[in-house]
C-alpha positions in Angstrom: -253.8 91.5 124.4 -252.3 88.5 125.5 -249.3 88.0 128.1 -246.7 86.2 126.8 -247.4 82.7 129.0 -251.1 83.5 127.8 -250.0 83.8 124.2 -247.4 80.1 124.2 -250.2 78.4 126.4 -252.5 79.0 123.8 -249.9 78.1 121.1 -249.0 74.5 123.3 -252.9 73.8 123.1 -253.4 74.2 118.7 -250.0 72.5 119.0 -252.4 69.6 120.5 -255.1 69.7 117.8 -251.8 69.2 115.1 -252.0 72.4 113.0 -250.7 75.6 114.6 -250.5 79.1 112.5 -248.5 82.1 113.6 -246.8 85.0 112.6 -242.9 85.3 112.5 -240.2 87.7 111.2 -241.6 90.4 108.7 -244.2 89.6 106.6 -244.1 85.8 106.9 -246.4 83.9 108.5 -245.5 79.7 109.5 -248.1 76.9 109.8 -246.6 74.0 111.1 -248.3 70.5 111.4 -247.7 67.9 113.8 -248.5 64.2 112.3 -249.7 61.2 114.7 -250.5 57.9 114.4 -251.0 55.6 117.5 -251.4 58.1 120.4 -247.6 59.1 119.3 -246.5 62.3 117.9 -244.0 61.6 114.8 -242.6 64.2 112.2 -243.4 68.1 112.5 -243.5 70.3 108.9 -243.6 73.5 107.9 -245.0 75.9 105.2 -243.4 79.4 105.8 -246.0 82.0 103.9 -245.1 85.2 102.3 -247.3 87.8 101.9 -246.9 90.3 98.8 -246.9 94.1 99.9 -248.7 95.2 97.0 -251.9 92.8 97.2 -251.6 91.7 100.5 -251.7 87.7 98.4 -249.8 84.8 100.4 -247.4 83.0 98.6 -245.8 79.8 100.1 -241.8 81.0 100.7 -240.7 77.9 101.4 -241.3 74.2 103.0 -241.0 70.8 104.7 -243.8 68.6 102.8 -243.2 65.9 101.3 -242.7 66.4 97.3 -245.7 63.9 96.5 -248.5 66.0 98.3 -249.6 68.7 95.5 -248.8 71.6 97.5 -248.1 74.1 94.2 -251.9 72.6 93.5 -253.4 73.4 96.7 -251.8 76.8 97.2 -253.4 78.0 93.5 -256.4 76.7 94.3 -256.9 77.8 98.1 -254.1 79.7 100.1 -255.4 83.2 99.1 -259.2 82.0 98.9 -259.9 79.7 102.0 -256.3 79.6 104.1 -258.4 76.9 106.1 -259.2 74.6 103.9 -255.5 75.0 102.5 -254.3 74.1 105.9 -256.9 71.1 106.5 -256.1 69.2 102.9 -252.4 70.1 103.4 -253.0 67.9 106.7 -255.1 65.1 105.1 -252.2 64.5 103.1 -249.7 64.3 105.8 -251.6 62.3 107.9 -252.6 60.1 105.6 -249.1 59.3 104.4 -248.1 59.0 108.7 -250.7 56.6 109.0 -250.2 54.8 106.1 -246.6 54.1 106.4 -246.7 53.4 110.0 -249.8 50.7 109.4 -246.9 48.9 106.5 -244.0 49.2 109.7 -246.5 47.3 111.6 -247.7 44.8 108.7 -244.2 44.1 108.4 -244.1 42.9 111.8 -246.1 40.3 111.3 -244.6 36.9 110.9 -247.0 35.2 107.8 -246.1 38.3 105.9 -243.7 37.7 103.3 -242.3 39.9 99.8 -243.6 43.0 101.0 -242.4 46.2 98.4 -243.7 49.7 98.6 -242.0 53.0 97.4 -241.9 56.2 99.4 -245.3 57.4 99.2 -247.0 54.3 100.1 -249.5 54.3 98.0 -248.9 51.3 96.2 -248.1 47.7 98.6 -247.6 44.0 97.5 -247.0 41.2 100.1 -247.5 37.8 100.5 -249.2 35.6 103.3 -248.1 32.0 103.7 -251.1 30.3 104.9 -251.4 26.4 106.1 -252.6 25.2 102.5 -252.0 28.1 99.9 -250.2 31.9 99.9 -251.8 34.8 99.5 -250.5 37.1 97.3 -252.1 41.1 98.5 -251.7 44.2 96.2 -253.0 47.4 97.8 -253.4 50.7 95.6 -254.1 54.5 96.9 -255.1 56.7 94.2 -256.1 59.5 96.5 -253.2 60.3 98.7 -255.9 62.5 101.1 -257.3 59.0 102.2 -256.3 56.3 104.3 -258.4 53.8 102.5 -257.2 51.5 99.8 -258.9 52.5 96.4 -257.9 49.5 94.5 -257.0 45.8 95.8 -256.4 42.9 94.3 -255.9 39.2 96.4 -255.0 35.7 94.9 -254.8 32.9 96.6 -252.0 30.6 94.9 -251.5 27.1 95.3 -248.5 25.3 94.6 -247.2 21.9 94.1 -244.4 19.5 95.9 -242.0 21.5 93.4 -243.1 25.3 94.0 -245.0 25.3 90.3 -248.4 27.3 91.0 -250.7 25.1 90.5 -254.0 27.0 91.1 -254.8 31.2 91.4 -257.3 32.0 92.1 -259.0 36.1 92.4 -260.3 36.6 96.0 -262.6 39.4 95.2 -265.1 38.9 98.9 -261.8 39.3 100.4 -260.9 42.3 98.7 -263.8 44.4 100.1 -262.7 44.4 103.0 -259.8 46.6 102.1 -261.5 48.8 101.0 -263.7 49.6 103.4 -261.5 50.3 106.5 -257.8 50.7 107.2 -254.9 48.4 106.3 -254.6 46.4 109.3 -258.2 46.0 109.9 -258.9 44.7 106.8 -255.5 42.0 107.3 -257.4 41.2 110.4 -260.6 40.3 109.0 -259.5 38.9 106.2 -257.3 36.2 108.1 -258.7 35.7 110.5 -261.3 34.9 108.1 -259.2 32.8 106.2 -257.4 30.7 108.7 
């Protein structure tokens, strides 16, 4: 069918699209998934499938992912129905969580940003902005780990007195929208830019 530079051409251009699928040893078949963000490649994973002899059913063997992404979830409810659309929201996830922690590296590289905690799925972030006149105080919330788009945000602006006592806080919900309607560092764009 296909000579062997034929078959790992072909395999170097899927490898480009970030999801690749082929067979290996036995019975087991791999998909491995590149992640990207910013026109650079970053970590590779792996589901190696097993494939019952009996009823020809795909089991995941075992795995790189990440232990937040429901991958017990999505196998039951798609490996051996649509192996497609197990692939695609096993990729969502991935590159959602790439692009999310990669847009906090970034957002920590800016110099008004102060306090900023997340955990190791990034789906929840807090930070602070010091302003001319007041701080900013930024909590960002991902419910749905598919998504790259904040599901919940909440902004105060605080004012303090000579003495660091907060003397005004006051909810910025105009701000807020703009979070979630595009990604992270967009929406810290517009919003101070907006706000300086």
């Amino acid at each position: 069918m296909y000579t062997q530079n034929e078959y790992e051409e072909l395999l170097r251009a899927y490898r480009l699209i970030g999801r690749t699928i082929f067979p290996t040893k036995g019975k087991r078949v791999e998909m491995r998934f590149e992640t990207f963000y910013g026109a650079k490649y970053h970590e590779t994973y792996y589901i190696v499938l097993d494939q019952n002899e009996k009823n020809c059913q795909l089991s995941i063997f075992m795995h790189t992912i990440p232990h937040f992404i429901p991958l017990k979830e999505l196998e039951n409810d798609y490996l051996n129905k649509d192996i497609y659309k197990f692939r695609n929201f096993v990729d969502d996830y991935l590159q959602a969580y790439v692009k999310r922690r990669e847009e906090i590296k970034i957002l920590q590289q800016n110099k008004g940003i102060i306090n900023l905690s997340t955990n190791n799925v990034h789906d929840f972030i807090e930070f602070s902005v010091c302003l001319e006149k007041h701080t900013m105080k930024i909590s960002i919330k991902y419910e749905d780990l598919k998504l790259c788009i904040p599901t919940n945000t909440v902004i105060y602006q605080i004012e303090e007195d000579d003495n660091n006592f907060i003397t005004r806080l006051k909810r910025l919900r105009k701000l807020e929208k703009y979070f979630k309607e595009t990604s992270l560092l967009k929406a810290f764009d517009n919003v101070f830019v907006d706000a300086s």
